[in-house]
C-alpha positions as a Python dict, from the first residue, in 0.01 Angstrom:
ca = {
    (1, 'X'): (0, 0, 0),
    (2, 'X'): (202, -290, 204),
    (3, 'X'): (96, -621, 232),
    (4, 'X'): (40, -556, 619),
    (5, 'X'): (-219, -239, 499),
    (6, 'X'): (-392, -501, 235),
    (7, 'X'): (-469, -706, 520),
    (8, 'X'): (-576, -479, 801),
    (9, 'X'): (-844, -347, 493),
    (10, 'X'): (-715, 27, 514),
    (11, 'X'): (-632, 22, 115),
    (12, 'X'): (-852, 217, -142),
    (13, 'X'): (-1146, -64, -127),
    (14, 'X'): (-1235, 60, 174),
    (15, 'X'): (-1395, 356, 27),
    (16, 'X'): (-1602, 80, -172),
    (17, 'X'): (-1991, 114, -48),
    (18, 'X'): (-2232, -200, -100),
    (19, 'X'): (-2580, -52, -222),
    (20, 'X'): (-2852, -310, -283),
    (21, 'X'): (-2642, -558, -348),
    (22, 'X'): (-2459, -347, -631),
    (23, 'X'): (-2105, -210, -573),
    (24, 'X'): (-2028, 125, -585),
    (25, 'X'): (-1780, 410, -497),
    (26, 'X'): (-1887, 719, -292),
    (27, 'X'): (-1707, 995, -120),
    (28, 'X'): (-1375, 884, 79),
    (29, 'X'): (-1463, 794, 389),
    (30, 'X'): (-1141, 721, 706),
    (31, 'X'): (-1106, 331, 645),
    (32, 'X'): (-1170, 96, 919),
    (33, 'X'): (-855, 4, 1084),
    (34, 'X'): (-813, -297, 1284),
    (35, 'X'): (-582, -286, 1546),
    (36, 'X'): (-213, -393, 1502),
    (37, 'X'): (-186, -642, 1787),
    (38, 'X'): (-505, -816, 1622),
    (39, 'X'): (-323, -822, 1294),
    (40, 'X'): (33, -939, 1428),
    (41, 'X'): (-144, -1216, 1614),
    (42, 'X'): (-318, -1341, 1313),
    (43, 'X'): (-17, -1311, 1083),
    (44, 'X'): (234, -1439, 1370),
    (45, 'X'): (126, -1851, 1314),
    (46, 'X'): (165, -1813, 920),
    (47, 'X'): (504, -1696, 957),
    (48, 'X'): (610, -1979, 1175),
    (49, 'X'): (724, -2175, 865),
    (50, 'X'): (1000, -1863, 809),
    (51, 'X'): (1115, -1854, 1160),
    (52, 'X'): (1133, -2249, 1163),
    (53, 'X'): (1363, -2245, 838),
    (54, 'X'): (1553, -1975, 963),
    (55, 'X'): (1625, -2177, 1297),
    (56, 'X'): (1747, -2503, 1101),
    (57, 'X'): (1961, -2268, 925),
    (58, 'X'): (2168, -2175, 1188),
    (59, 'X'): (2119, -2452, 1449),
    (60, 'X'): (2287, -2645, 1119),
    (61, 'X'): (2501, -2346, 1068),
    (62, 'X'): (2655, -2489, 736),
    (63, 'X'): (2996, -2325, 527),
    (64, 'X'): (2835, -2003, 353),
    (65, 'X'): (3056, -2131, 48),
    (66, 'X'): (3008, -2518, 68),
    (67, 'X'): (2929, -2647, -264),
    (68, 'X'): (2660, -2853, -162),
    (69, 'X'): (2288, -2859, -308),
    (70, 'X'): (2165, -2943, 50),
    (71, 'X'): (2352, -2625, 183),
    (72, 'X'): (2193, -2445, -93),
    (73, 'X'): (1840, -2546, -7),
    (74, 'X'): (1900, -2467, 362),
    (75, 'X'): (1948, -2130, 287),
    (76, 'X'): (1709, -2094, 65),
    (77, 'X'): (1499, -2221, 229),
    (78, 'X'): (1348, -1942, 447),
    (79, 'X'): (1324, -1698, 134),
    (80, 'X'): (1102, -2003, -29),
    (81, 'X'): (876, -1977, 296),
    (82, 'X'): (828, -1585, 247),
    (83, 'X'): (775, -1654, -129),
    (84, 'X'): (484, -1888, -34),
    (85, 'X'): (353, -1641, 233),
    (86, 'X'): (331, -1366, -3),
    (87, 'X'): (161, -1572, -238),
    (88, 'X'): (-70, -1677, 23),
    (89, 'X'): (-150, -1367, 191),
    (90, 'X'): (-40, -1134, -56),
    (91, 'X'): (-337, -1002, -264),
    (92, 'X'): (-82, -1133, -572),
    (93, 'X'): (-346, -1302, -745),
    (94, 'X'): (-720, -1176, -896),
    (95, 'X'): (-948, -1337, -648),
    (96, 'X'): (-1339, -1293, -681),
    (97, 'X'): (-1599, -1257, -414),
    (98, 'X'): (-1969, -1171, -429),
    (99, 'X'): (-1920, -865, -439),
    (100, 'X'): (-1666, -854, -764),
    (101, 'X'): (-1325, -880, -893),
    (102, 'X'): (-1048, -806, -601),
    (103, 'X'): (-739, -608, -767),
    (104, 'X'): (-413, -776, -719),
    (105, 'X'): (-153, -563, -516),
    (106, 'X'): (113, -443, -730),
    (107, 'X'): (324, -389, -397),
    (108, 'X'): (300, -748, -312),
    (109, 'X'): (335, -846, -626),
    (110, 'X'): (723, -636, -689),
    (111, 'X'): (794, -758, -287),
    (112, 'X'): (687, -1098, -433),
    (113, 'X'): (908, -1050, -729),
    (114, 'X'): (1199, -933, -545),
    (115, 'X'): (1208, -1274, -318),
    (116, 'X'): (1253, -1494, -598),
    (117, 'X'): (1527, -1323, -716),
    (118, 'X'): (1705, -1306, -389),
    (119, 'X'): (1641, -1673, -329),
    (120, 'X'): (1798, -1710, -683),
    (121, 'X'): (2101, -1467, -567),
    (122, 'X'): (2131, -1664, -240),
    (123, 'X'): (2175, -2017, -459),
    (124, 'X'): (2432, -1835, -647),
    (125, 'X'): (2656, -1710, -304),
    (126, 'X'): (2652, -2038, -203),
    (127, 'X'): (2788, -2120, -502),
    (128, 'X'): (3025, -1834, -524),
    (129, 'X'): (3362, -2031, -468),
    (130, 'X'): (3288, -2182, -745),
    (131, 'X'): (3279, -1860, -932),
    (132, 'X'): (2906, -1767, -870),
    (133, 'X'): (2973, -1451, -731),
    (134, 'X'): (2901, -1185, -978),
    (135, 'X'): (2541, -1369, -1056),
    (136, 'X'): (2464, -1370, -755),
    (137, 'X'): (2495, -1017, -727),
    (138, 'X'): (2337, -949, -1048),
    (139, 'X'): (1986, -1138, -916),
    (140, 'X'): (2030, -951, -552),
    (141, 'X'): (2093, -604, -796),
    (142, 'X'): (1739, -707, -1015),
    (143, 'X'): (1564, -761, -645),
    (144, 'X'): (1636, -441, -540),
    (145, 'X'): (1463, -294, -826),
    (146, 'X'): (1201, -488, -759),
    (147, 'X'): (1165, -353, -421),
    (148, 'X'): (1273, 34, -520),
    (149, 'X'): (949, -11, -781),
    (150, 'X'): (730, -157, -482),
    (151, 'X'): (817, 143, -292),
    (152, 'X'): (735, 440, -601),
    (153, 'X'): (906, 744, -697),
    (154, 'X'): (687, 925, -499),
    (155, 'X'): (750, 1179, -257),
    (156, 'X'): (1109, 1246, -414),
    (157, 'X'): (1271, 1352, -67),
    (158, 'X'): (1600, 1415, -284),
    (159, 'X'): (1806, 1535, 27),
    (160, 'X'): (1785, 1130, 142),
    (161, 'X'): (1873, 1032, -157),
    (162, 'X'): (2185, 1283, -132),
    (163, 'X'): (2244, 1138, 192),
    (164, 'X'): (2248, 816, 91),
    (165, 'X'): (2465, 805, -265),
    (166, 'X'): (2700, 1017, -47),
    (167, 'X'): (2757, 727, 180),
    (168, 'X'): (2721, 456, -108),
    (169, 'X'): (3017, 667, -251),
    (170, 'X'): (3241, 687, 20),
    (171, 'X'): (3203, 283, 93),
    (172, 'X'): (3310, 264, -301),
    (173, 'X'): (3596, 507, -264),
    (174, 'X'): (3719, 279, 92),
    (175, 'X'): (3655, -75, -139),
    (176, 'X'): (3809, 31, -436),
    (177, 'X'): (4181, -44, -373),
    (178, 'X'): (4055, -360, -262),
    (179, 'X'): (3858, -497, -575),
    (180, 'X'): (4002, -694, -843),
    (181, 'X'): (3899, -660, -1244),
    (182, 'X'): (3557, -700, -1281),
    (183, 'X'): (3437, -673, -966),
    (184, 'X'): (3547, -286, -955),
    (185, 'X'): (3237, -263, -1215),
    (186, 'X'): (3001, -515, -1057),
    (187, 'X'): (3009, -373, -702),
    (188, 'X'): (2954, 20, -877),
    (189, 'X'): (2649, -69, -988),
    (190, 'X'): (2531, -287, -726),
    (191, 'X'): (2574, -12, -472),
    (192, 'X'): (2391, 240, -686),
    (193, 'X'): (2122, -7, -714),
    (194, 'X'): (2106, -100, -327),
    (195, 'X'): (2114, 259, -256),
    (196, 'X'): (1828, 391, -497),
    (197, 'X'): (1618, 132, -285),
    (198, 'X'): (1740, 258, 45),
    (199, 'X'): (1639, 639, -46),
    (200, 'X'): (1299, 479, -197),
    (201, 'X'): (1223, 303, 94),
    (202, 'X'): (1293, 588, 347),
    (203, 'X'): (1150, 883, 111),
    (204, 'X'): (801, 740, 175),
    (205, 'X'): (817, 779, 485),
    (206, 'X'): (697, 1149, 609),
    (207, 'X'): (887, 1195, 914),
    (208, 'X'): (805, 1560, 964),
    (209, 'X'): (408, 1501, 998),
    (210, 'X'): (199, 1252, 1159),
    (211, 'X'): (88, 1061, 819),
    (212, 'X'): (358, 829, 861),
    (213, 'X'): (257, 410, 927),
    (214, 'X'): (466, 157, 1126),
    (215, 'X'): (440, -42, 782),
    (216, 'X'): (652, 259, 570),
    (217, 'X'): (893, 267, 890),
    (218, 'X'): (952, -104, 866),
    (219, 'X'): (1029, -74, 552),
    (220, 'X'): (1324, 203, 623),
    (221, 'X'): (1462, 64, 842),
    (222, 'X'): (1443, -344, 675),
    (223, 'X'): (1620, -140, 388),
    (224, 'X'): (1896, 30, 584),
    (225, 'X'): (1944, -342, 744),
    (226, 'X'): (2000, -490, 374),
    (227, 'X'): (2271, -170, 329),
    (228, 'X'): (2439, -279, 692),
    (229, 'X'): (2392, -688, 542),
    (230, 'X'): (2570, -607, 212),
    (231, 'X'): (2872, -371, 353),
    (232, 'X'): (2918, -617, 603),
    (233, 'X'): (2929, -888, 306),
    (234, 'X'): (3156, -692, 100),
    (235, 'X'): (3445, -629, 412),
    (236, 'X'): (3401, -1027, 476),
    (237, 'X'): (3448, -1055, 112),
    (238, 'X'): (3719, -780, -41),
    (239, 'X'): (3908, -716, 311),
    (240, 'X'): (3932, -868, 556),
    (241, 'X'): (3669, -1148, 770),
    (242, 'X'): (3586, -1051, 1125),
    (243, 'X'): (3414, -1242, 1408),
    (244, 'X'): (3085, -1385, 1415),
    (245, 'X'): (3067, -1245, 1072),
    (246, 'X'): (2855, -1518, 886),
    (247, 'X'): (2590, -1489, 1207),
    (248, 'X'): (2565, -1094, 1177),
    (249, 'X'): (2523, -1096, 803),
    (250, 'X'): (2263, -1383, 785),
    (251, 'X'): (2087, -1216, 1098),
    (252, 'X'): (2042, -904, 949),
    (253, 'X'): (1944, -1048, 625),
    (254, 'X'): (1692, -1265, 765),
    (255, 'X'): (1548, -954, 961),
    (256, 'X'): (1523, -758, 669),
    (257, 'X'): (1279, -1005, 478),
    (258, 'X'): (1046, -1020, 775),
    (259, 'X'): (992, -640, 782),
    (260, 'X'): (991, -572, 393),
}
């Protein structure tokens, strides 16, 4: 269950039936769903604090490798907004009402997890010049885990996931000539990791029937952005740079988090 589901009240406690003034569970009745455009509107203001940081980001538009703690935070900075949305808005936390004890989300909370290790992996890139790199990838590596646990193992869909390590391999095979010593290793496993969350993210999503949500889409598609946002990171890095490159990466990047 998303974070967007958790909020529009469509998860399991909506089969939860209040009987003089006792809880308890019936029959699974179709869960009240409020509409979308309510839900966007309501969420839209609490995510100004994102879309701000993101905009002093690139109005300030600083190096990608300056060494600079101030560059660093600027970065960061948007991922530390999400962070405190999630926390916010997330269902991370037990919270009680008068009616009992409200579950924390374990989606949230992996989605949760997986921001604070890309805002650590973003501290590290900006950092990378001064030989951060490998880190950094190591903390973006543990967030995709994060994520590829938020999503589940279920359905399987194993012809995406052929799909996708197919295409993870042949992007290895073109970068290989290209990477020095350890990075031959590092980048390996980092695009086995990326890719297991790409096929979890798009496996949820039933395409072939009408049971899939805008929510599971978003989250296909956010994690075929991250794919695009890290190839396009690893060309800048191992071969060659190419226009508008730093804009296109952080873009994408920044597009991702809003629809994970």
């Amino acid at each position: 269950m998303t974070m967007f589901e958790n909020y529009c009240g469509c998860g399991p406690s909506a089969n939860t039936r209040i009987l003089s003034g006792s809880v308890s569970t019936g029959p699974p009745r179709k869960p009240l769903r409020i509409s979308r455009i309510i839900v966007l509107k309501s969420l839209g203001p609490q995510l100004i604090p994102f879309t701000q940081a993101a905009c002093i980001y690139f109005v300030l538009f600083l190096p990608h490798d300056a060494i600079s703690a101030v560059a660093c935070f600027i970065k960061c900075l948007p991922i530390i907004s999400l962070i405190c949305f999630v926390i916010l808005h997330g269902n991370v936390l037990p919270t009680t009402t008068k009616i009992g004890t409200d579950n924390p989300s374990t989606y949230s909370r992996w989605i949760l997890a997986g921001l604070v290790f890309s805002a650590v992996g973003d501290a590290f890139l900006q950092f990378s010049a001064a030989g951060y790199f490998i880190p950094g990838m190591a903390a973006f590596g543990l967030a995709h885990v994060c994520y590829a646990v938020a999503f589940g193992v279920q359905p399987v869909h194993p012809l995406s996931g052929v799909i996708i390590f197919a295409l993870a391999g042949s992007v290895f095979a073109c970068l290989l000539p290209y990477l020095p010593g350890m990075f031959t290793y590092a980048v390996g496993v980092y695009l086995v990791l990326v890719s297991f969350m790409g096929w979890r993210a798009i496996a949820r999503v039933p395409f072939l029937n009408d049971l899939w949500t805008w929510t599971k889409l978003a989250c296909a598609v956010g994690a075929l952005l991250f794919c695009l946002s890290d190839l396009m990171i690893a060309i800048k890095m191992f071969y060659s740079d190419f226009p508008l490159s730093q804009v296109l990466i952080m873009t994408t990047y920044y597009v991702v988090r809003i629809v994970l």
